[in-house]
N, C-alpha and C positions, 0 to 999 in steps of 0.2 A: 421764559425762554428755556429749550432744551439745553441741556448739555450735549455740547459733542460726544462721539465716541471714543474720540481719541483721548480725551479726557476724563469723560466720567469712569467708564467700562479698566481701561489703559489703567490710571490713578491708582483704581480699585486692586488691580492685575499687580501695581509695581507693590503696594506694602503685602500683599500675601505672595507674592513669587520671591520677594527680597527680603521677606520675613524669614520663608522655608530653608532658603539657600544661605543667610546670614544669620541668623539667629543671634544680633546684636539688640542687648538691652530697647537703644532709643528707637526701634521701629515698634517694639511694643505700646508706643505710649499715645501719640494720636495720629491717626492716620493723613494720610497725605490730602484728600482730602478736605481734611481741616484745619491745617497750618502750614505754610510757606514752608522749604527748605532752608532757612536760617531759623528753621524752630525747630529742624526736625537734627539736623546733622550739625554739631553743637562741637565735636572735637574733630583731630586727626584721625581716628580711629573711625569714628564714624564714617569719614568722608573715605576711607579706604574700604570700610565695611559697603558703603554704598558704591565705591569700583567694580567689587568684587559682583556687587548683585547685577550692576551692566555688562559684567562679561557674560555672568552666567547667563542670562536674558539670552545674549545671543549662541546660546546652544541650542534654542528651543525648537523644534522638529517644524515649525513654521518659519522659521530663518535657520541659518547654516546647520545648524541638526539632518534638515532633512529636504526642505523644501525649494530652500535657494540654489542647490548647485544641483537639483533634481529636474528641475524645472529646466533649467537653464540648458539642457541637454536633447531633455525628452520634448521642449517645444519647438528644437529644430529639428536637425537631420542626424545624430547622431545615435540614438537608441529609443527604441519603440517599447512597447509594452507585449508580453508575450500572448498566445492566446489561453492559457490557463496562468491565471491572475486573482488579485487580493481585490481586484474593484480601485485601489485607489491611483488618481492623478488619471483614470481616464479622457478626461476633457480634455488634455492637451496630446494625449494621444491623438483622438478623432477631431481638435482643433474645435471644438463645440464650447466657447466658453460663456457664460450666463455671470447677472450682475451680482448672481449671490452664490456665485464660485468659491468655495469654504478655502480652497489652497490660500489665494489672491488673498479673501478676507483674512487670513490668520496673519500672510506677509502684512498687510497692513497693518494689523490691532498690535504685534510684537515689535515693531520695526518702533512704532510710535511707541512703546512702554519702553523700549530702550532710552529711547529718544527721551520720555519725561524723563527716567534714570540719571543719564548725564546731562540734564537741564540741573537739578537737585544739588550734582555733585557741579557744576560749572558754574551755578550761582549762588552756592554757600559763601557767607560772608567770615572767613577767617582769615585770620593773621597771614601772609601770603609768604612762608618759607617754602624752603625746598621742596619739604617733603611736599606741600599741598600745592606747588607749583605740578610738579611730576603727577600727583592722581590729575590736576584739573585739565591737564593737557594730554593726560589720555583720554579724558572723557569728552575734549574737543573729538579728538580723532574716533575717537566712537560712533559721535553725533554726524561728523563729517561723513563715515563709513554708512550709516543710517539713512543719510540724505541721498545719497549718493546710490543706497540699492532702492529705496524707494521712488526716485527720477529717471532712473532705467526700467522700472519694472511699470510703475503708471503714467507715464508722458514719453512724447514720442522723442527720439533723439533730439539733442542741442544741434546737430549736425541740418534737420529737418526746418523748423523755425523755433528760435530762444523764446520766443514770445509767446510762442503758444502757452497753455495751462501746464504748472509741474504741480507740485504738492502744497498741502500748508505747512507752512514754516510757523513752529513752535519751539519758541526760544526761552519762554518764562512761564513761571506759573500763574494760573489765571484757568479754574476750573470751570468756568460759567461763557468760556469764549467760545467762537462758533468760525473759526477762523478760514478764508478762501483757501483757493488756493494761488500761489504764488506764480510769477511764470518759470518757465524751465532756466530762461537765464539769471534769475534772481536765485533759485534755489540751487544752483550752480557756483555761483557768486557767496554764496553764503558757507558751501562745502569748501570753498577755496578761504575762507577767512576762518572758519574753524579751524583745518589743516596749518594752516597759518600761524595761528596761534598753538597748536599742539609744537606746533616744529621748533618754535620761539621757548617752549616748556617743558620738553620732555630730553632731560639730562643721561638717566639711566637705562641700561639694557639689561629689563628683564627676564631674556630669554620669548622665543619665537610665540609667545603666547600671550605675550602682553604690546603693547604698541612702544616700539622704538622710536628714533627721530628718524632711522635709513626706514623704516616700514612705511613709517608718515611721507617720506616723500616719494617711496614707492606709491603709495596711493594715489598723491598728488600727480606724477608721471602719468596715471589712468586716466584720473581724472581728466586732465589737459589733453590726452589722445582723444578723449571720450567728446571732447571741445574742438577738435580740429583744431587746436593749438600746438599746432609738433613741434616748434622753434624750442617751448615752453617743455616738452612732454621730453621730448630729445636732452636738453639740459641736465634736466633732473635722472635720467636716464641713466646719463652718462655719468652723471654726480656718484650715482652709487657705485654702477661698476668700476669706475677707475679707484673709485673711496678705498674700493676690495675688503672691506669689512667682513662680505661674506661673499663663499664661495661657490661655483656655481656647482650643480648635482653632477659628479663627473657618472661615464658608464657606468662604472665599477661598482660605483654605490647607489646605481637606479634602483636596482628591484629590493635589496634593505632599504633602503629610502622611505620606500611606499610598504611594503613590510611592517614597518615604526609603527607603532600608535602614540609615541611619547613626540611632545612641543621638546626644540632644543632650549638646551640652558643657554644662558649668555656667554659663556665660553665656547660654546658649539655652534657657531653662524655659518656651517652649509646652509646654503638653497634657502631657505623658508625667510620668509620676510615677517611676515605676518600669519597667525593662522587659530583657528578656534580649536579649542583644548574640548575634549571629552574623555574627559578620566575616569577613576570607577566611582566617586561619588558625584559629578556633575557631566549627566550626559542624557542623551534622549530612549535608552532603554529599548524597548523593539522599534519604535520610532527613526531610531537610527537609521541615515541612507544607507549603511551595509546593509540593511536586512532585504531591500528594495535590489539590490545586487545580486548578493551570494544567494546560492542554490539552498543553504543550507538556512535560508533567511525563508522571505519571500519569494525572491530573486525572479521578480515580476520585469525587470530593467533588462534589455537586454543589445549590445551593440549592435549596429546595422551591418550588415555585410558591406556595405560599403564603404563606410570607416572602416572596416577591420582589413577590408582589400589595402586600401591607400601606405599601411606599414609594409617598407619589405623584408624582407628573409633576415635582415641583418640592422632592422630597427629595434633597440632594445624595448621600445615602446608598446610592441607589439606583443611583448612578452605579459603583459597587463590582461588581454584576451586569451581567452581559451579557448578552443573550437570543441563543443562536447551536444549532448543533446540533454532537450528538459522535457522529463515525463510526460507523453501524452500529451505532449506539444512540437515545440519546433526541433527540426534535427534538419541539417546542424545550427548549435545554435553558439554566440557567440557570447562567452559570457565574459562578465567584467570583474576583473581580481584585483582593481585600484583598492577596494576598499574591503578588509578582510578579518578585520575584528568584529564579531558579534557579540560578545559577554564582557563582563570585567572594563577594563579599559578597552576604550573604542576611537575611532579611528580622528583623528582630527581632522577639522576640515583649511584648504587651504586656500588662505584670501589673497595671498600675494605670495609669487615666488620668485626670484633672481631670473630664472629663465624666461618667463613672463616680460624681467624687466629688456632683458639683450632683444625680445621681439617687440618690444614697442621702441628702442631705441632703434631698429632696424625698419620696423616702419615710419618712423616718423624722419626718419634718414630718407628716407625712399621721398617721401612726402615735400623734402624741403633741396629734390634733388642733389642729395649728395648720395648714388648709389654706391659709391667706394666703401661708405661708411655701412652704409646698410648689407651688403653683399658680408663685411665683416663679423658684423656681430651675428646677421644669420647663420654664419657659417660656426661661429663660435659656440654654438648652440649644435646646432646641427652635428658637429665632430663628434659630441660626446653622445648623442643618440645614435646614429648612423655614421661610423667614420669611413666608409667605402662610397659615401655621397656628399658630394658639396656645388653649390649652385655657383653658374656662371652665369645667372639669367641679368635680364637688362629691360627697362621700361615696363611695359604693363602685363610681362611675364615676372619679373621679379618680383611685384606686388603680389602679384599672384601667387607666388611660392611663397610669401610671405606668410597671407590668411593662412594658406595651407598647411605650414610648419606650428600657426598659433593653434587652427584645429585640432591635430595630432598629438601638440605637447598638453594645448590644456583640456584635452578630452576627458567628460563625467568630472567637471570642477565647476560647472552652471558658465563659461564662459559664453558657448558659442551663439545661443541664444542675442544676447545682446550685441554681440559682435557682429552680427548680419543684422539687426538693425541698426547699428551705427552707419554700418556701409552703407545702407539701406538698398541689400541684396534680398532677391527672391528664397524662398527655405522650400530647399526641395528634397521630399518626404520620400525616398527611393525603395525603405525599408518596411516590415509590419504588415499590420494588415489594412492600414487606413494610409495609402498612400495617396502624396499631393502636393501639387505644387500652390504655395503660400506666397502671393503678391508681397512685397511693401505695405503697401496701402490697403494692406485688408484691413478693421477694425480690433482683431484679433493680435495682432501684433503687440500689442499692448494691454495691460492689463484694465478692467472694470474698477472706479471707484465702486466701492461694496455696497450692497445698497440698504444695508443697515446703516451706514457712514450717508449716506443721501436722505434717509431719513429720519434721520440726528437732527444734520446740518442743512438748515436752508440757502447756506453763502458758499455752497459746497457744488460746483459745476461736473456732469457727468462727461465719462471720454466719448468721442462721435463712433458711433454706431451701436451703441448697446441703447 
C-alpha cells in the first residue's frame, strides 16, 4: 500500500521545515517518519520548540504568506490581475482551474504539514502542567484554524449540504493510512471540539501573534456563522465585545494600523485578534503578498474599480487605494497600499480582527431577527470608518448593507471569496480583462482534490466536475 501524500511527502516536509526554523537538538535524531511523537518531543522545550515550528508552517507563501488571503480576493470580484504580470495565480484570474493547480496543491500539502505539526505537539505524552496545557491548546486551535481553511477552500459550504464530502481528518500518527475523506459536518464537528478544547487550555495572552482564549473564540464566532448557527455565532460575538479586552481600530489609528508590520504585545489589544507574524527572520521573502501588490514588488494585484467606487470621499478605508497608473499597462489603475513592507520585517497577515467580530455579531443579529442589535454594532463599526454615514436600513436592505460593509472592511484579507460561497451568491467579475459572471454551482467554486493526493490515495474521492 501507497502512502498518502499527506503523510509521506507532509512527514517528510514537517522534520526539515521544523528542523530549519528550530534547530532543536531532538529533531536531529530520527525523523518523524520513524518514531511516534512521544519519542520524538520528550520535554517542555521540545514541545514549545515544536509550537514554534506550527506557527512558522503557517507563514509559508502557500498559506497566509501569500496564497490564502490572495486567493481569497482575486477569486471573486475584488482585484484582477494586471495586463503586464509575473504569470502567477493566473487561473483564478481567467477562473480556468485544473486538478493539478500547484496554488490549491501547495494549500493542501502545508495546511496538512501543519496539521501533522500540531497532531505531535497534541499528542505528546507529558506531564500535563501549565505550561504544556497552554502549547497543547494552542496547537488545538491551530488544527482547528487548518480544518477550518481547508473545508472552505475544498468542500462546498455546510450552509449547501453537511453531508456532502469535506476533508480527511487526521488526528494521529499513522504514516501508512490512506484516510477518506470526512463529510463537511464531521470536519466541522471536529474544528468545534478542537476550539473547544483550546478555549478549556489556553490561560495566557501572548500577544496578537500567538492564540489567546478571546482569538479562540473569535474563530469559533466564524466558524458557527460559517454553520448558519447565529444563535451560537451572535454569543460569542457578543462574549468578546462586551469582554472589551480589546479595542476596536478607531479612525485615528486606521492608516498606522495597516502601516505596522509588528503583531501586538499582550499589553496592546487594539483590533487584532489573531494574526500571522512575518518578521525579519520568519517570513516568505519575495513570496510575500506585498510584493503581489506594491508597484515596487510585482504589483501584479490590482483593485477593481468597482470596489474602489463603493468607498466614499470620507471612508478612511479608501485611503488603502491609490488611483495611479502601472507601466505600460492599465491607467488609471488602482493600487492596493494594505500591504507595504517588502524587506526586513513584513507585513503580517490577519486572521481575525474585532471589527470582523461587531460584523458577524451584526449579521447574525439580523439573522435571528433582532435588527435593533444589528443596526448597532453595524453602526459601531461603521462611525469609526465613515462617521458622516450610518445605516437606517431594515429587512433585506440591511443585510444587504451588511455584506457590503464585511466587503469594504475586509478587503485583500482572502475574505470575500468564501463569503459569497457561504451565501452562495453569484461572483461577478466586473473588473480586468477576463470579465464573468461566476454561478454558485459552477465546479469552480471550489477547490480540486490535487491530483497527485488522488493518486496516492485510492479512499480519496474527487470534487464534481474536475
Amino acid at each position: 500500500m501507497k502512502k498518502t501524500r499527506i503523510f509521506s511527502m507532509a512527514i517528510l516536509m514537517v522534520l526539515l521545515l521544523f528542523a530549519g526554523s528550530c534547530r532543536q537538538s531532538f529533531l536531529d535524531l530520527d525523523p518523524y517518519t520513524q518514531v511516534p511523537a512521544d519519542a520524538a518531543i520528550l520535554t517542555t522545550s521540545d514541545l514549545r520548540a515544536a509550537l514554534n515550528g506550527c506557527y512558522a508552517q503557517l507563514t509559508s507563501p502557500n498559506l497566509f504568506g501569500r496564497s490564502l488571503p490572495l486567493i481569497g480576493d482575486l477569486a471573486s470580484d475584488n482585484v484582477y490581475i494586471s495586463t503586464r504580470n509575473s504569470g502567477k495565480y493566473i487561473a483564478f484570474d481567467q477562473n480556468l482551474i485544473t486538478t493539478n493547480n500547484a496554488e490549491y496543491k501547495g494549500i493542501w500539502f502545508d495546511a496538512y504539514t501543519a496539521i501533522l505539526r500540531a497532531n505531535n505537539i497534541i499528542n505528546a505524552n507529558l506531564p500535563p502542567d501549565q505550561n504544556v496545557k497552554q502549547i497543547k491548546g494552542e496547537a488545538y486551535a491551530l488544527r482547528a484554524l487548518m480544518y477550518f481553511t481547508l473545508v472552505k477552500t475544498f468542500a462546498r459550504p455546510f450552509t449547501d449540504d453537511p453531508l456532502l464530502p469535506g476533508v480527511p481528518l487526521v488526528l494521529t500518527y499513522n504514516p501508512t493510512a490512506t484516510p477518506p475523506r470526512s463529510s463537511i459536518s464531521e470536519v466541522y464537528h471536529q474544528i468545534t471540539t478542537d476550539l473547544d478544547s483550546a478555549a478549556s487550555l489556553i490561560v495566557a495572552d501572548n500577544g496578537s501573534a500567538r492564540f489567546s482564549r478571546p482569538a479562540v473564540l473569535a474563530i469559533a464566532a466564524k466558524v458557527n456563522l460559517y454553520q448558519a448557527d447565529y444563535e451560537k455565532a451572535f454569543v460569542l460575538a457578543q462574549e468578546i465585545i462586551e469582554e472589551g479586552q480589546h479595542t476596536l481600530l478607531s479612525r485615528a489609528d486606521f492608516l498606522s494600523y495597516w502601516a505596522s508590520p509588528k503583531p501586538h504585545t499582550s499589553g496592546e489589544k487594539q483590533e487584532t485578534l489573531f494574526e500571522i507574524s512575518a518578521d525579519e527572520s520568519s517570513n516568505a521573502g519575495s513570496d510575500e503578498l506585498a510584493n503581489m501588490y506594491m508597484q515596487a514588488g510585482y504589483g501584479d494585484l490590482l483593485a477593481g474599480e468597482s470596489l474602489a467606487k463603493l468607498y466614499s470621499q470620507t471612508d478612511i478605508r479608501g485611503k488603502l487605494i491609490t488611483v495611479g497608473k502601472r507601466e505600460a499597462a492599465e491607467s488609471p489603475a488602482y493600487i492596493v497600499n494594505k500591504y507595504s513592507h517588502l524587506n526586513a520585517d513584513q507585513d503580517d497577515k490577519k486572521v481575525i480582527r474585532l471589527s470582523e467580530i461587531y460584523l458577524i455579531a451584526a449579521e447574525s443579529a439580523f439573522r435571528l431577527h433582532r435588527e435593533d442589535r444589528a443596526l448597532f454594532y453595524l453602526n459601531q463599526l461603521v462611525k469609526e470608518r465613515d462617521p458622516i454615514h450610518q445605516y437606517s436600513s431594515s429587512g433585506k436592505a440591511l443585510l444587504e448593507d451588511i455584506i457590503l460593509e464585511r466587503r469594504k472592511e475586509l478587503a485583500f484579507e482572502g475574505d470575500r471569496f468564501h463569503d459569497l460561497n457561504r451565501l452562495q451568491s453569484e461572483i461577478q467579475k466586473k473588473d480586468g480583462q477576463f470579465k464573468a459572471t461566476i454561478p454558485y454551482n459552477h465546479p469552480f467554486r471550489i477547490g480540486p482534490i490535487p491530483e497527485s493526493e488522488m493518486n496516492e490515495n485510492p479512499n480519496i474521492g474527487q470534487n464534481v466536475g474536475y
